[in-house]
C-alpha positions as a Markdown table, in Angstrom:
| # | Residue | x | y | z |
|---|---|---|---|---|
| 1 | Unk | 270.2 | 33.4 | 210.2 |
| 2 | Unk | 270.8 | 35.7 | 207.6 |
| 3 | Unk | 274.0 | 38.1 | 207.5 |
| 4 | Unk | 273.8 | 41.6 | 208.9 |
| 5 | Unk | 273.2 | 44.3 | 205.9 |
| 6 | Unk | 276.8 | 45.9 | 206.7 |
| 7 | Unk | 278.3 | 42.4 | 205.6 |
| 8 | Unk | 276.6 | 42.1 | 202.2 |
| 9 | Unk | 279.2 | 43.0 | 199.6 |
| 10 | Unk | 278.8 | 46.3 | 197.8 |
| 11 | Unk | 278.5 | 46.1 | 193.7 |
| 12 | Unk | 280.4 | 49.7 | 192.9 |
| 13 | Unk | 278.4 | 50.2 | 189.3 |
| 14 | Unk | 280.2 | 54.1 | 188.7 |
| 15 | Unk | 276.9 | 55.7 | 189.0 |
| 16 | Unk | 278.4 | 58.3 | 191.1 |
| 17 | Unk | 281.5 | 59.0 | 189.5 |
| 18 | Unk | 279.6 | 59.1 | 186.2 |
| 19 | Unk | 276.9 | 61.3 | 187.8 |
| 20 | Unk | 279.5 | 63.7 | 189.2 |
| 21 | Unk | 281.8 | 63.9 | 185.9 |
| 22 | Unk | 277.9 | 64.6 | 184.0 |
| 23 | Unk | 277.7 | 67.7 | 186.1 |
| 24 | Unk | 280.7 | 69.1 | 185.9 |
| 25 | Unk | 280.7 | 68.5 | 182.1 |
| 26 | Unk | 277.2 | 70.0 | 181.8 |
| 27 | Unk | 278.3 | 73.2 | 184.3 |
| 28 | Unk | 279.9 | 74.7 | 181.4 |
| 29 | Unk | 283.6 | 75.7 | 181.2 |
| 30 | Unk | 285.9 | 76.5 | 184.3 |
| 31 | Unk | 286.8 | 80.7 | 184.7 |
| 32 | Unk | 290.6 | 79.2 | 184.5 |
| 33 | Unk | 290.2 | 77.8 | 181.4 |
| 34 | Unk | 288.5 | 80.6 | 179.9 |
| 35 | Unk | 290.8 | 83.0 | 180.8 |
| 36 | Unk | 294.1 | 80.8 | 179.1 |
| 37 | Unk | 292.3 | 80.3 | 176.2 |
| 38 | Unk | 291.7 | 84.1 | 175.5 |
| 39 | Unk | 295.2 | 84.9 | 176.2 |
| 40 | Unk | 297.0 | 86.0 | 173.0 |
| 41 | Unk | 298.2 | 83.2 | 170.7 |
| 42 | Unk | 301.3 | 85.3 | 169.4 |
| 43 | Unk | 304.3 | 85.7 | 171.7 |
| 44 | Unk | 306.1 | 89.1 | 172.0 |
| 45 | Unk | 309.4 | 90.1 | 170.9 |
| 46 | Unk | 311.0 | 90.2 | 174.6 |
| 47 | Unk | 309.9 | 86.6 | 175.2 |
| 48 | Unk | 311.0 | 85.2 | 172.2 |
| 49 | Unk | 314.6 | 86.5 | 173.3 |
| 50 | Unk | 314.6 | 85.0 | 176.6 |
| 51 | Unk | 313.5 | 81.6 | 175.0 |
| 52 | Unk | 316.9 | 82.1 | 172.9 |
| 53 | Unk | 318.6 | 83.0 | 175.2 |
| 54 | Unk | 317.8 | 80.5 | 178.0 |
| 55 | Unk | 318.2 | 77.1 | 174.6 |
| 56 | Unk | 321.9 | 79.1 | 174.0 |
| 57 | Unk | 322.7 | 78.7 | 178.1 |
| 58 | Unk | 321.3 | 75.0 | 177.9 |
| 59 | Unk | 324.0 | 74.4 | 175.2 |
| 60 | Unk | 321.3 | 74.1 | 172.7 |
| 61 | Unk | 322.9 | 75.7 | 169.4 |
| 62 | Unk | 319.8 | 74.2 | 167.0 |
């Protein structure tokens, strides 16, 4: 008697996983990411002196 198709065992290859991870890859590129990266690079003046003053309150001198 052979077994029932429920106890063959399963051979997980990573078809799907590679299949889902080839869509999202060929979807193109998230709105999130898109919007971060066209934030601007430079950092005003007002941030800069929070930074400073929130390394002086750590105890950070350097």
């Amino acid at each position: 008697m052979t077994k029932h198709i429920s106890d063959q065992p399963r051979r997980h290859t990573g078809s799907r996983l590679r299949e889902y991870t080839r869509q999202e890859r060929e979807s193109g590129t998230h709105p999130a990411i898109a919007f971060l990266r066209a934030r601007p690079k430079t950092r005003n003046e007002e941030n800069r002196k929070i930074a400073e003053y929130a390394r002086i309150e750590r105890g950070r001198l350097t």
